[in-house]
DSSP file (Angstrom, degrees, kcal/mol; ACC not computed):
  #  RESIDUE AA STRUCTURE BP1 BP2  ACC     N-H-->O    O-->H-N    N-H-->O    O-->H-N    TCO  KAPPA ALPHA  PHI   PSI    X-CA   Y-CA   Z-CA
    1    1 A X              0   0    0      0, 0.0     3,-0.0     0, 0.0     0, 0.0   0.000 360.0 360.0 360.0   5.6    0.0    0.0    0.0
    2    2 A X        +     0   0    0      1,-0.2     0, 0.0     3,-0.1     0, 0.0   0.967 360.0  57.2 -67.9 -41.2    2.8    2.2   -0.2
    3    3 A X  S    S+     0   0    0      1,-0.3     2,-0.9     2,-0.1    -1,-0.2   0.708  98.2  64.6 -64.4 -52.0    2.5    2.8   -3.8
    4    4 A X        +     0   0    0      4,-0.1     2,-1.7    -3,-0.0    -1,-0.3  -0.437  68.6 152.1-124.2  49.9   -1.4    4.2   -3.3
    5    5 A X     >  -     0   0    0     -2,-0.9     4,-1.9     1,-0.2    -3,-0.1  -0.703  29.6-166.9 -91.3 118.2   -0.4    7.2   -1.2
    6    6 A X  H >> S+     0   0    0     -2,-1.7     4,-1.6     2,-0.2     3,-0.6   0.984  81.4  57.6 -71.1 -28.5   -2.8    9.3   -1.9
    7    7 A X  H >> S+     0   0    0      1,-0.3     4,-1.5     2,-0.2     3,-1.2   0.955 113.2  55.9 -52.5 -46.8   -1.3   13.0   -0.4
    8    8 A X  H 34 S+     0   0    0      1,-0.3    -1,-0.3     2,-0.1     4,-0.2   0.890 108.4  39.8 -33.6 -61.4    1.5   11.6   -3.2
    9    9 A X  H <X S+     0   0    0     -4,-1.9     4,-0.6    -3,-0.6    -1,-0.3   0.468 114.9  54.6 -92.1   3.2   -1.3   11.4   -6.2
   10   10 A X  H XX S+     0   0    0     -4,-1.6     4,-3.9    -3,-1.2     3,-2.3   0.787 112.5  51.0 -97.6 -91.7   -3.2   15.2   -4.9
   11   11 A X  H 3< S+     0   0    0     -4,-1.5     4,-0.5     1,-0.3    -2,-0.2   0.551 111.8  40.6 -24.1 -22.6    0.2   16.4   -5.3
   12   12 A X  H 3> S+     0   0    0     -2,-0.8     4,-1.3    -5,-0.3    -1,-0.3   0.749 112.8  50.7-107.1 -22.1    0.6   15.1   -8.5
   13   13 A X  H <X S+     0   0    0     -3,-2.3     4,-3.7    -4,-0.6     5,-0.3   0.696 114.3  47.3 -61.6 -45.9   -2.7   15.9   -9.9
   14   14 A X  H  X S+     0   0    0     -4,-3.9     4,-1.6    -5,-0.2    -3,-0.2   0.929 109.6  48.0 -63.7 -43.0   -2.4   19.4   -8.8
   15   15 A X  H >> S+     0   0    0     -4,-0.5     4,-1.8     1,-0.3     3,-0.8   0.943 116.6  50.2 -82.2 -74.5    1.2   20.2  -10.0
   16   16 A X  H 3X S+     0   0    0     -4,-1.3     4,-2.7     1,-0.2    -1,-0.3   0.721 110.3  48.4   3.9 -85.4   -0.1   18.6  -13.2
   17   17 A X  H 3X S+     0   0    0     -4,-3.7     4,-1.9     1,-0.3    -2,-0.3   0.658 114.2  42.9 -35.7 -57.1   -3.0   20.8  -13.1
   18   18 A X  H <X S+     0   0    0     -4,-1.6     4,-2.3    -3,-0.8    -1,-0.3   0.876 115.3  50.3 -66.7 -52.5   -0.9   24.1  -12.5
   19   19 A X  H  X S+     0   0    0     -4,-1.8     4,-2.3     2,-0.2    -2,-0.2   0.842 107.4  53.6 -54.8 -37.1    1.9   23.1  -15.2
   20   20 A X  H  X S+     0   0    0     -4,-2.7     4,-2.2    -5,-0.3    -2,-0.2   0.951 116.8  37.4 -65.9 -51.1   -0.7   22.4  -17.8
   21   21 A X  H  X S+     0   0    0     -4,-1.9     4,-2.7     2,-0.2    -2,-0.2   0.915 112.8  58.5 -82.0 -26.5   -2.3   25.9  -17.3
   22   22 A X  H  X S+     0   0    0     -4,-2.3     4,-1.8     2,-0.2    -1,-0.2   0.941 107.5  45.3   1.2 -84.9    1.0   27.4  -16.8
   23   23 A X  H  X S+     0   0    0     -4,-2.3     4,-3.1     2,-0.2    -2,-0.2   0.792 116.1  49.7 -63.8 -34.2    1.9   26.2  -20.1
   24   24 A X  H  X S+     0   0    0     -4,-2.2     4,-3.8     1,-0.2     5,-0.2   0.996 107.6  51.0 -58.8 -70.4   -1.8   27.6  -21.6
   25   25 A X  H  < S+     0   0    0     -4,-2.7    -2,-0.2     1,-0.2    -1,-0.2   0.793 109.0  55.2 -32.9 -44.0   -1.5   30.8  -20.2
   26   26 A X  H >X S+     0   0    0     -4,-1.8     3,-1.9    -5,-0.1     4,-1.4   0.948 105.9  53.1 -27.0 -68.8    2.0   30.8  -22.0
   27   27 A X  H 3X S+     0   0    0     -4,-3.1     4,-1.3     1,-0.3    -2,-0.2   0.785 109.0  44.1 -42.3 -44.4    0.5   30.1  -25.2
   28   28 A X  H 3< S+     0   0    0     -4,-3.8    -1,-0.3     1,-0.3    -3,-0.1   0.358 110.1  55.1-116.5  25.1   -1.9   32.8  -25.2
   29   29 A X  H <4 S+     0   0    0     -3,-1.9     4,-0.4    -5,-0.2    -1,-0.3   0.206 113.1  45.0-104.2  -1.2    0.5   35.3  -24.1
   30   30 A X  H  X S+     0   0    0     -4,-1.4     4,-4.3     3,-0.1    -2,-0.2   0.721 110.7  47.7 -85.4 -32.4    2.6   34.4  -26.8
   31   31 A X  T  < S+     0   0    0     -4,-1.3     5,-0.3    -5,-0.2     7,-0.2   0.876 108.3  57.1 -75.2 -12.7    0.1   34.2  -29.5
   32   32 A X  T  4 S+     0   0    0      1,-0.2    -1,-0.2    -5,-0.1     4,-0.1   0.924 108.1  55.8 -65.2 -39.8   -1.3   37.9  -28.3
   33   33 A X  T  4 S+     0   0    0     -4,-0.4    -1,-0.2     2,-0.1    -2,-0.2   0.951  99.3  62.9 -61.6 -28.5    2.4   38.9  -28.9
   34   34 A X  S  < S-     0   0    0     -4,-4.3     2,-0.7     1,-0.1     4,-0.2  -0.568  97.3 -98.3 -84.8 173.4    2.8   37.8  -32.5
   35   35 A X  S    S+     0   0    0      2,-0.1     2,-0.2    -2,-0.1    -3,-0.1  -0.839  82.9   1.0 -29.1  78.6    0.7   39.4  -35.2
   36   36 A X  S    S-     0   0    0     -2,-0.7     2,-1.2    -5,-0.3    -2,-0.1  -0.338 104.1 -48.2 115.7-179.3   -2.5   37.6  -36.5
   37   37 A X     >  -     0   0    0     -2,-0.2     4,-2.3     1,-0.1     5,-0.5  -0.634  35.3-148.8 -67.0  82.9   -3.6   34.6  -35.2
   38   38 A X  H  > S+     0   0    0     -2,-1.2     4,-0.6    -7,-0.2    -1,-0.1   0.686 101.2  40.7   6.7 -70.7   -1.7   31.3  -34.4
   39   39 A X  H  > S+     0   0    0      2,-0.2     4,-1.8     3,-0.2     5,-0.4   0.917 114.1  59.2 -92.9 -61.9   -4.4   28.7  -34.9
   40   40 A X  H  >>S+     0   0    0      1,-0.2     4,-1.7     2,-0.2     5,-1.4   0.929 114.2  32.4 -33.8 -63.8   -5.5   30.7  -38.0
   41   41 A X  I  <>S+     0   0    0     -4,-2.3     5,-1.4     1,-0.2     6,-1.0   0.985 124.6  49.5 -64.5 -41.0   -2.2   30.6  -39.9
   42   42 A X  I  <5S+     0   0    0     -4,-0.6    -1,-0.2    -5,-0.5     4,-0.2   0.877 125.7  26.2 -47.4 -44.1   -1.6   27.0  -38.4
   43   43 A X  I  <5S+     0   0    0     -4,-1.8    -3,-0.1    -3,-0.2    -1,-0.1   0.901 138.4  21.7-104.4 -61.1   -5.0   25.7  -39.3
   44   44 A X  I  <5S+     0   0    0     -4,-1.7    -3,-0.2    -5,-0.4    -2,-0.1   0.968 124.0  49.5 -71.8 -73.3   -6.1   27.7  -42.3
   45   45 A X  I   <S-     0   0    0     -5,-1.4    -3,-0.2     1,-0.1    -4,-0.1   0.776  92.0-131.1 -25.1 -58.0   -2.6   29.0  -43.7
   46   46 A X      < +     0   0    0     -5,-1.4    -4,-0.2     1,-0.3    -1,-0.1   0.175  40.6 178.3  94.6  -0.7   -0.8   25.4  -43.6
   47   47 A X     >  +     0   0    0     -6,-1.0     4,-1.0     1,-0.2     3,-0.4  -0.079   5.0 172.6 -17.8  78.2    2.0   27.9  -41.7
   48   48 A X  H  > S+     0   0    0      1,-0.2     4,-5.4     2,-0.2     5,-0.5   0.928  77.6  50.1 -63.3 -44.4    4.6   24.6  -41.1
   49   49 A X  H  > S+     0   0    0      1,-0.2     4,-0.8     2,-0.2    -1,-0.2   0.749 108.3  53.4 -54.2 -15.2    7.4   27.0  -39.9
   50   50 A X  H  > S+     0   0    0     -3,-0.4     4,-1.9     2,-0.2     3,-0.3   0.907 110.1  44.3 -49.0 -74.5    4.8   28.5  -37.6
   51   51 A X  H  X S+     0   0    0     -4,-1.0     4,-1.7     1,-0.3    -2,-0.2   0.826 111.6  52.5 -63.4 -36.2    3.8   25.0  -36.0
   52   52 A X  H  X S+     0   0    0     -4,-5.4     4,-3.0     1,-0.2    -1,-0.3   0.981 109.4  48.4 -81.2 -24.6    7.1   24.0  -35.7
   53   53 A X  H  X>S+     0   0    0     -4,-0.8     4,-3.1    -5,-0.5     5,-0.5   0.992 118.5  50.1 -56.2 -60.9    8.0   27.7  -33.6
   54   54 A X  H  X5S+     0   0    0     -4,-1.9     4,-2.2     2,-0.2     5,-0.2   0.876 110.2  41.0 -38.9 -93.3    5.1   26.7  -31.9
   55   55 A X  H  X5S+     0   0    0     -4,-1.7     4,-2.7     1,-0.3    -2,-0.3   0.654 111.9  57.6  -4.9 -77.5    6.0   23.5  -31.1
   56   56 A X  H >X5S+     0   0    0     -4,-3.0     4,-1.3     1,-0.2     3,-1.0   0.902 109.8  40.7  10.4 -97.7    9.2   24.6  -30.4
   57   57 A X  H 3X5S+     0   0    0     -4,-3.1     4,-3.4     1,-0.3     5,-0.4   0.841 111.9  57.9 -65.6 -29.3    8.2   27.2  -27.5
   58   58 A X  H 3X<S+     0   0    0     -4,-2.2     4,-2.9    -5,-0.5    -1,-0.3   0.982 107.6  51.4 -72.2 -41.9    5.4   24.7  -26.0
   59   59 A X  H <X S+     0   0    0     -4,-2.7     4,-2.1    -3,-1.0    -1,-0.2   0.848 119.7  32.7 -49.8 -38.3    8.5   22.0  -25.6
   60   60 A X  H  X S+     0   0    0     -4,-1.3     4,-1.2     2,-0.2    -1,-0.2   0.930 116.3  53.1 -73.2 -37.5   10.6   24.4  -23.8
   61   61 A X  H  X S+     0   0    0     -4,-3.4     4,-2.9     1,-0.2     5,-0.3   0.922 111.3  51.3 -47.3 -54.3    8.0   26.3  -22.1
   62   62 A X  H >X S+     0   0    0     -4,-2.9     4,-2.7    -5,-0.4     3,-0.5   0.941 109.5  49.1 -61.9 -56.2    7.0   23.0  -21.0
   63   63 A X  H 3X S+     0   0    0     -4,-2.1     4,-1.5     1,-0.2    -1,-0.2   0.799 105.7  55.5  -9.5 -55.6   10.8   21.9  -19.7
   64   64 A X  H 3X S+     0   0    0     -4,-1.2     4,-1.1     2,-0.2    -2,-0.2   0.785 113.8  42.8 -89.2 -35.2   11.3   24.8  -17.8
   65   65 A X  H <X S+     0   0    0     -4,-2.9     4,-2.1    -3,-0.5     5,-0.2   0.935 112.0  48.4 -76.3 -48.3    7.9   24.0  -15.9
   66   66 A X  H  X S+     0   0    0     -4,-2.7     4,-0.5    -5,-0.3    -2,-0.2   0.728 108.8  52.5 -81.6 -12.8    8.2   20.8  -15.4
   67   67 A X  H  X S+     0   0    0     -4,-1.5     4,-1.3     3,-0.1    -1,-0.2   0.730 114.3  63.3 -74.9 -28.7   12.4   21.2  -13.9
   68   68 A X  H  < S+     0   0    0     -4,-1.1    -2,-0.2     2,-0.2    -3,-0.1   0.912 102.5  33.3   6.3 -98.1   10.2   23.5  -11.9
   69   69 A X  H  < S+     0   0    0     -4,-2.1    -1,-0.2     1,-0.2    -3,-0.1   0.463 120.7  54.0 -80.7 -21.7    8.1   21.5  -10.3
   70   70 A X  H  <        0   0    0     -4,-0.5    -1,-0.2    -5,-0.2    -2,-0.2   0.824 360.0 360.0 -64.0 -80.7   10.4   19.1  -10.0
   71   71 A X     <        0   0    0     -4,-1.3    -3,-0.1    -5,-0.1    -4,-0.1   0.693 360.0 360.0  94.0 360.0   12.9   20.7   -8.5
């Protein structure tokens, strides 16, 4: 029964929880900064250099949270 600690798995949910919107909140302070729309040029556009910049900042963003949380 060690495994099934729960304070362990609330702890793990939340720091989830908080990194995931972390990383949102990123997103759509980045997309406010560039020009036009993101998801427009991504979606509509076919913008691959776009997605990969995207891509790109969500991996790091996401790095940097999760050495974070970590610690």
């Amino acid at each position: 029964m060690e495994y099934l600690n729960f304070k362990l798995i609330i702890a793990s949910v939340l720091y989830s929880v908080i990194g995931i919107s972390i990383l949102m909140l990123s997103f759509f302070v980045i997309d406010k900064l560039t020009p036009g729309t993101l998801w427009k040029e991504i979606i509509e556009e076919h913008n691959m250099a776009l997605a990969i910049m995207a891509a790109a900042f969500m991996i790091a963003v996401a790095l940097i949270i999760s050495s974070a949380i970590h610690g």
